[in-house]
C-alpha positions as CSV (number, residue, x, y, z in Angstrom):
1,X,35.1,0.1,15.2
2,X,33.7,-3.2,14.7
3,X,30.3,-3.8,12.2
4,X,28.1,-3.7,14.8
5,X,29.5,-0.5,16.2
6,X,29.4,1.1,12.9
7,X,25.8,-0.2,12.3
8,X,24.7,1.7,15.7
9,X,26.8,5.1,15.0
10,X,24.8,4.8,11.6
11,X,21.4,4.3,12.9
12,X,21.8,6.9,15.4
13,X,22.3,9.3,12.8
14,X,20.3,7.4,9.8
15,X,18.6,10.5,8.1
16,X,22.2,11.7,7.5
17,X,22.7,8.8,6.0
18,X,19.6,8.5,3.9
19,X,20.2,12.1,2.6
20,X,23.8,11.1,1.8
21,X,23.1,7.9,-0.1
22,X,18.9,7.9,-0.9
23,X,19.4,11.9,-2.1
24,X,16.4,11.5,-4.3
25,X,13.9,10.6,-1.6
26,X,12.4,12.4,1.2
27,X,12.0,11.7,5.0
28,X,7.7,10.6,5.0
29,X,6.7,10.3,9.4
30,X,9.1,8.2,10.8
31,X,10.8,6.7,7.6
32,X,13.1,7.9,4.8
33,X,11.0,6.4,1.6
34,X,13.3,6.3,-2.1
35,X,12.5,3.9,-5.3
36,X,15.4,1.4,-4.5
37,X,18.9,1.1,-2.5
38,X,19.9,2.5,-5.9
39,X,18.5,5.9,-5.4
40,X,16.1,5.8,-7.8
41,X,13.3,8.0,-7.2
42,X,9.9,6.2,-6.1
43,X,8.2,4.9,-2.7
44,X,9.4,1.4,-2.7
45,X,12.0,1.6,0.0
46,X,11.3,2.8,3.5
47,X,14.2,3.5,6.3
48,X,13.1,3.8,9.8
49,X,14.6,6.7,10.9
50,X,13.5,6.2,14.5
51,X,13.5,3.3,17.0
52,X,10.1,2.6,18.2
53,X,8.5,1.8,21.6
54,X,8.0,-1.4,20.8
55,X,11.6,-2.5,20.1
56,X,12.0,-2.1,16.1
57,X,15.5,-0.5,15.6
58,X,16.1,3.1,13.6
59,X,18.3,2.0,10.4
60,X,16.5,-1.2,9.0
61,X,15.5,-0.8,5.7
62,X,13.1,-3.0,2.8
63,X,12.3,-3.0,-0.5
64,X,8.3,-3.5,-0.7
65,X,9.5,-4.1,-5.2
66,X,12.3,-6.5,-4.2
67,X,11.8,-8.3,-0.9
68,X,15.7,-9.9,-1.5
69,X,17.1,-6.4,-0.7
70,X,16.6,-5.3,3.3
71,X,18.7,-4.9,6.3
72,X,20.6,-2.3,8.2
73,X,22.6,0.5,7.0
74,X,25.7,-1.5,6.3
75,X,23.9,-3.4,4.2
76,X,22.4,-0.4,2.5
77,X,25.7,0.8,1.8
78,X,26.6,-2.0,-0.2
79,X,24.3,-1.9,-2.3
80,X,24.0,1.6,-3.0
81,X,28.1,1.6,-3.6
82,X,28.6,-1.5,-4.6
83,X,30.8,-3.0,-2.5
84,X,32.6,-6.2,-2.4
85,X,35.0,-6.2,0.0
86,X,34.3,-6.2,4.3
87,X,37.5,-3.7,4.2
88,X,35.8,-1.6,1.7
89,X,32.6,-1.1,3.2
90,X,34.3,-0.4,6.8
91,X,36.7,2.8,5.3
92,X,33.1,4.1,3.2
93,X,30.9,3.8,6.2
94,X,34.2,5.2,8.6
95,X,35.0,7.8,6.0
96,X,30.9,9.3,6.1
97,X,30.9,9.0,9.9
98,X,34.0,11.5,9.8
99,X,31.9,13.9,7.7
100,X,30.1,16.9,10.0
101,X,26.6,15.0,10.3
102,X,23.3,18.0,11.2
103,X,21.9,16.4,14.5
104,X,19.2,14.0,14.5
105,X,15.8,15.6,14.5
106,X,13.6,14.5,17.3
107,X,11.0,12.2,16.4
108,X,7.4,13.0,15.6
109,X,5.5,13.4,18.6
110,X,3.6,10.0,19.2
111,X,0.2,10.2,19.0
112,X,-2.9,7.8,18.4
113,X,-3.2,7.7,14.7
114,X,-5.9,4.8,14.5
115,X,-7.9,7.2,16.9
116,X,-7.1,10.0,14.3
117,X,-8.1,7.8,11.8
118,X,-11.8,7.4,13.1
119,X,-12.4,10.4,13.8
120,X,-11.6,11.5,9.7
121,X,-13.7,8.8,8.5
122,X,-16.5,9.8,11.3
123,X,-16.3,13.5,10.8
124,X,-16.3,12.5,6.4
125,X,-19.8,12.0,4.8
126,X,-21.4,9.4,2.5
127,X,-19.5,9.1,-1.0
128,X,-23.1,9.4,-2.7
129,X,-23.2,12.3,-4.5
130,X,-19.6,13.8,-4.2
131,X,-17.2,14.4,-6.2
132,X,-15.3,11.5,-5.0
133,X,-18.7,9.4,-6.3
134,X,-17.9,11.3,-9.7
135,X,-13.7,10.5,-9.7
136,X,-15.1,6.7,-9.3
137,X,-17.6,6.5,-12.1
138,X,-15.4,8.3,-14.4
139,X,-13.3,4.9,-13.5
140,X,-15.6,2.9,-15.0
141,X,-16.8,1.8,-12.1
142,X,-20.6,0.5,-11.8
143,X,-20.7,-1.1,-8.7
144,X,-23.1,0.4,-5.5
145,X,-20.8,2.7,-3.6
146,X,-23.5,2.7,-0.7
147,X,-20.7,1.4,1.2
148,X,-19.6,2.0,5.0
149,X,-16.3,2.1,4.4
150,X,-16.6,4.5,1.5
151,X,-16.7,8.4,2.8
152,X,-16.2,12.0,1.6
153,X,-14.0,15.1,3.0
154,X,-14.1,18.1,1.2
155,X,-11.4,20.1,2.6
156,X,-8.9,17.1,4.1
157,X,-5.3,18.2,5.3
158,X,-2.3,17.2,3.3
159,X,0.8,17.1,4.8
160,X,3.2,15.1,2.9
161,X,5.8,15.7,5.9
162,X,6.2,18.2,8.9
163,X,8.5,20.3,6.6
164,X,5.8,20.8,4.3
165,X,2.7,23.7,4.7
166,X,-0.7,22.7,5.5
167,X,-2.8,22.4,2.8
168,X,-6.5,21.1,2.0
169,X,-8.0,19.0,-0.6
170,X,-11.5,17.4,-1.5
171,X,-10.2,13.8,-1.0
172,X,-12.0,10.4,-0.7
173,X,-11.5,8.7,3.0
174,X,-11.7,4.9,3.0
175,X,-12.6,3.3,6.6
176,X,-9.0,0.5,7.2
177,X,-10.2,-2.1,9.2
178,X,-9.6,-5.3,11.2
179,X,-11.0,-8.7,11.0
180,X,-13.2,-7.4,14.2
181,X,-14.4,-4.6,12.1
182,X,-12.5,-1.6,14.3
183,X,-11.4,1.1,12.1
184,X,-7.5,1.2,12.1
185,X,-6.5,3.5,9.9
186,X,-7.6,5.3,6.5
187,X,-6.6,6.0,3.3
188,X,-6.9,9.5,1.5
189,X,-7.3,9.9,-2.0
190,X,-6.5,13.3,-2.5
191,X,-9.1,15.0,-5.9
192,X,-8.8,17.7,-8.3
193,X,-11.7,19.4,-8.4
194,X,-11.2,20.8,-12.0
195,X,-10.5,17.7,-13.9
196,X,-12.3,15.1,-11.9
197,X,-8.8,13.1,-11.1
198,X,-6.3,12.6,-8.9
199,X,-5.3,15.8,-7.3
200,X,-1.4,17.1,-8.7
201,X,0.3,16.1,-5.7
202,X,3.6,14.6,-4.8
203,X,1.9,11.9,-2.8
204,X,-2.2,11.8,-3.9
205,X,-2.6,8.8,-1.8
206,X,-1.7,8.8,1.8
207,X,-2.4,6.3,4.4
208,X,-2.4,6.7,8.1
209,X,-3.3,4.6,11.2
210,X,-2.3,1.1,11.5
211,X,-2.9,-0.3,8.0
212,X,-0.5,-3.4,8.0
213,X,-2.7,-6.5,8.4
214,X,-5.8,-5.0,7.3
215,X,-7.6,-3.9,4.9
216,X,-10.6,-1.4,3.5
217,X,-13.4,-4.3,3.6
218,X,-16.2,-4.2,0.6
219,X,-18.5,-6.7,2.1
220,X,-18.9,-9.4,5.0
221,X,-15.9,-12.1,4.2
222,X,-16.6,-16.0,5.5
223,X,-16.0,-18.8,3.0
224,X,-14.4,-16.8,0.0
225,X,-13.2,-13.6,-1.4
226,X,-11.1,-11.4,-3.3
227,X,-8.2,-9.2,-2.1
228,X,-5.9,-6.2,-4.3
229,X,-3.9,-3.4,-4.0
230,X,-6.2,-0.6,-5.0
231,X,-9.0,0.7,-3.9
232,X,-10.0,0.9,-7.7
233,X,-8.9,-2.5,-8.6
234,X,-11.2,-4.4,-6.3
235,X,-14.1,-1.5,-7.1
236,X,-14.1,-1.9,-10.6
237,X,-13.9,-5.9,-9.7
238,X,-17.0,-5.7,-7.4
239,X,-19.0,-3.9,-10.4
240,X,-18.6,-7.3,-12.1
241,X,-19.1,-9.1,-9.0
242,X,-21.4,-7.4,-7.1
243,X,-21.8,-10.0,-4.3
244,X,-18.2,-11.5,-4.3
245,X,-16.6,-10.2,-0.4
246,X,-13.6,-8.0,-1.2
247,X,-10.7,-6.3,0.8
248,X,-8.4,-3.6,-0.5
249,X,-5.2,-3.8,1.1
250,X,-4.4,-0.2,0.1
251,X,-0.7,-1.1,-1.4
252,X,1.8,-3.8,-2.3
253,X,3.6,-4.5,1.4
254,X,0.3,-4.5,2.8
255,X,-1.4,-6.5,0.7
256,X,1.4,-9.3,1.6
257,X,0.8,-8.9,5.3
258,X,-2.9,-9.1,4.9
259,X,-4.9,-11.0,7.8
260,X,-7.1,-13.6,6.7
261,X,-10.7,-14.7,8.6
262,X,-10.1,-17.7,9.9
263,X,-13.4,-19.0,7.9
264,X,-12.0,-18.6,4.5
265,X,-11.8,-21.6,2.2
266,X,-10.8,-19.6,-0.5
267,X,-9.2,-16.4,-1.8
268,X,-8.6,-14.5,-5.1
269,X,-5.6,-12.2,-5.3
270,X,-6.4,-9.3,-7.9
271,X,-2.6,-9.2,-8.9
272,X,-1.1,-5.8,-10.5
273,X,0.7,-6.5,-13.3
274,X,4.2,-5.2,-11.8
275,X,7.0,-7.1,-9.9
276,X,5.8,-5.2,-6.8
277,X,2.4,-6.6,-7.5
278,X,3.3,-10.3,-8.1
279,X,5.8,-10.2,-4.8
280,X,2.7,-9.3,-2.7
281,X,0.9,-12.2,-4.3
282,X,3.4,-14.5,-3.8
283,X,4.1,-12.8,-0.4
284,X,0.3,-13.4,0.7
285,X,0.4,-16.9,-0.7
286,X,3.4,-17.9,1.5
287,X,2.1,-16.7,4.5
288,X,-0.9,-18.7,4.3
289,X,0.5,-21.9,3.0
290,X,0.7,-24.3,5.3
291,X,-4.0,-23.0,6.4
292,X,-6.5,-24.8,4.1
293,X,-7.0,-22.1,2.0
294,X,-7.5,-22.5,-1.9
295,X,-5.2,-19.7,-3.4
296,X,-6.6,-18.5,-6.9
297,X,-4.5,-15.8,-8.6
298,X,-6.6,-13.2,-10.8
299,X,-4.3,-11.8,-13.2
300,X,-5.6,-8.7,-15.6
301,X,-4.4,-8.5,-19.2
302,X,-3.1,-4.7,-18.1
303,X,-1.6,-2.8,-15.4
304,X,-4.7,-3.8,-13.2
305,X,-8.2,-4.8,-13.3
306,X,-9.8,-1.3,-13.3
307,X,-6.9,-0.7,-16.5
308,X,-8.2,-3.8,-18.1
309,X,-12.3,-2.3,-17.3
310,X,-11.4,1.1,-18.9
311,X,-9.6,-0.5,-21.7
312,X,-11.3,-3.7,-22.6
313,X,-14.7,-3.0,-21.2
314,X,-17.3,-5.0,-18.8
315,X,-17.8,-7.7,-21.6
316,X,-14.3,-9.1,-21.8
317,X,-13.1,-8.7,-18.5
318,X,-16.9,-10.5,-17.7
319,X,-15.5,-13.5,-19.7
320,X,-11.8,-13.0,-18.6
321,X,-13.1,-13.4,-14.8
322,X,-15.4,-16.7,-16.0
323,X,-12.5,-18.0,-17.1
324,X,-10.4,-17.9,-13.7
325,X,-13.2,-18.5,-11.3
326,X,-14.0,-21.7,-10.0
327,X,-17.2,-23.0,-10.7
328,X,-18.8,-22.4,-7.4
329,X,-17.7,-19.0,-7.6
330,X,-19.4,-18.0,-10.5
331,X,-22.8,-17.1,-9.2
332,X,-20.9,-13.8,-8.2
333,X,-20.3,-12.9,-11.5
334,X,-22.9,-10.1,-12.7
335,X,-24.2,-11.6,-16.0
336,X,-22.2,-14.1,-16.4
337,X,-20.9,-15.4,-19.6
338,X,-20.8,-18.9,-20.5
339,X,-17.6,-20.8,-20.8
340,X,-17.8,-21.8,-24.1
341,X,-17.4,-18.2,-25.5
342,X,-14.6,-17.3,-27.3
C-alpha cells in the first residue's frame, strides 16, 4: 500500500489506533484527547475520530501545547515511535493494520449543540447568591458578577463521554458568545459543594457548543480590551479593572482562534505562564498581524493573574498592571497606583 492508502485504512479505523498508541487518553465526543504524541497523560492533543459534514477528515491530529506537532496518523506514528526511516514507518503502520482491529463505533448522533447550549444557560439562574458566587470570591475575586454571561445550575449533567454514567453537579454555566452577541456554546465549571472548589472530577471544566472563535464576553468591546484563557483569570483581572471590556476564551486553542471586533485598536492578552499559554498568545498575535491593532502582552509573575491575586494581593498586581498599561488605559485601573512606586 502506498502512504496515502495507509493514512485512509488508519483513519477509518483511528480509535484503534489511538488506543494502540495514545493508551493513556480517552475518546472525549468526537475526538481521542491525550497530553502529547508521546502518550503522556493530559488534554493537549485531540484526534478526530470522525470525519465531519463539513469536510474535515477522521485521523488529523494537534497539539494545542506544541503547535509544530500535527498531522495525520502517519505522522502520529512517528512521533509516538520514533521513526526515521519511510521503510520503517510503512512495516509499523502495515504490521498494526494486520492486528484484529474492534469495529469503528458509529459516531455521536449529530445534534445542535449551540442550541443545547442556550437552552443550559436559559434554563441556569443568576450567579448572585450561589454557590458558584461563593467558589468565585473564595478566588479572590472582587469584581461585580451581576453579569449576563455569568449563570448558575445546581444539578448540571456530567458526562465526560457516552461510556460514562450520568451524573449531576452544582456547576457554574458561562454564556460563549459571538461578536453578534448569539450564545454559541457554554462552559461548565463543575463545584464541590463541601469544600467550596472545583468538583473531584476527571474533567471539572467542560465546554460544549461552538466555542472556537469566541468567547465568554465581560463587557461591551469597541476600541480596547483584554482577552485570557480562564474564566478566573480575566475575573480576578476585571476586579482590578472594573471597566476595562474583557473576553475569556475558555482555553489555550481557543484563545488563539479568538475573533476580534473589527473596532478594536487595542488588545491585552492575559498570558498563562505555560508554553501552552504563550503559543496562544503568540498564536492570537499572528493572526492579527497584518489589522491595526496594538498588541500588549500581560504577563503575571505566576501561573496566572488570578495565581498572582491570591498570592501577591490587589496592591501589587494594582501596580504590576500600571506598569504594563498604556497610559490611556489606565483610567480602567481600580485605584490606580502611580508609576513612580516602587
Amino acid at each position: 500500500m502506498d502512504f496515502r492508502t495507509l493514512s485512509r485504512r488508519l483513519a477509518d479505523n483511528a480509535e484503534a489506533v489511538c488506543a494502540h498508541y495514545l493508551s493513556n487518553g480517552r475518546r472525549h465526543g468526537r475526538y481521542w484527547l491525550v497530553g502529547d504524541v508521546f502518550n503522556t497523560p493530559g488534554r493537549s492533543l485531540y484526534v478526530r475520530l470522525y470525519s465531519t459534514s463539513n469536510g474535515r477528515p477522521a485521523g488529523k491530529w494537534a497539539d494545542a501545547a506544541d503547535p509544530e506537532k500535527h498531522g495525520d496518523l502517519l505522522d502520529l506514528i512517528r512521533w509516538n515511535r520514533g521513526i526515521s526511516s519511510s521503510a520503517e514507518l510503512r512495516r509499523e503502520a502495515m504490521d498494526f493494520l494486520s492486528l484484529p482491529i474492534k469495529a469503528p463505533a458509529a459516531p455521536p448522533a449529530p445534534r445542535n449543540s449551540a442550541l443545547a447550549a442556550s437552552r443550559l444557560v436559559h434554563a441556569s439562574t443568576p450567579i448572585i447568591g450561589t454557590l458558584g458566587e461563593q467558589y468565585l470570591r473564595r478566588r479572590g475575586i472582587t469584581a461585580s458578577l451581576d453579569l449576563k454571561a455569568l449563570r448558575f445550575h445546581p444539578g448540571c449533567y456530567y458526562k465526560p463521554d457516552r461510556d460514562a454514567l450520568l451524573e449531576t453537579h452544582p456547576a457554574i454555566i458561562a454564556a460563549v458568545t459571538d461578536l453578534a452577541g448569539t450564545i454559541t456554546g457554554a462552559l461548565r465549571i463543575y463545584l464541590d459543594p463541601y469544600d467550596v472548589d472545583k468538583a473531584h472530577l476527571e474533567f471539572p471544566r467542560l465546554s460544549m457548543g461552538n466555542v472556537l472563535g469566541n468567547g465568554i464576553r465581560l463587557g461591551i468591546a469597541h476600541d480596547v480590551m483584554a482577552a485570557g484563557e480562564g474564566l478566573e483569570t480575566m475575573l480576578a483581572l476585571r476586579s482590578l479593572m472594573p471597566t476595562m471590556p474583557m473576553v475569556a476564551a475558555t482555553s489555550a486553542s481557543h484563545l488563539g482562534a479568538l475573533e476580534l471586533p473589527s473596532t478594536l485598536k487595542r488588545l491585552y492578552i492575559a498570558v498563562d505562564n505555560d508554553p501552552a499559554g504563550m503559543t496562544a498568545a503568540e498564536c492570537l498575535s499572528f493572526r492579527h498581524i497584518d489589522n491595526p491593532i496594538d498588541i500588549q502582552l500581560l504577563q503575571p509573575v505566576y501561573d496566572d493573574w488570578n495565581s498572582d491575586l491570591l498570592r501577591l494581593g490587589p496592591d501589587l498586581v494594582l501596580r504590576e498592571l500600571s506598569a504594563l498599561l498604556v497610559e490611556p488605559d489606565l483610567g480602567h485601573v481600580l485605584s490606580m497606583p502611580r508609576r513612580n512606586i516602587s
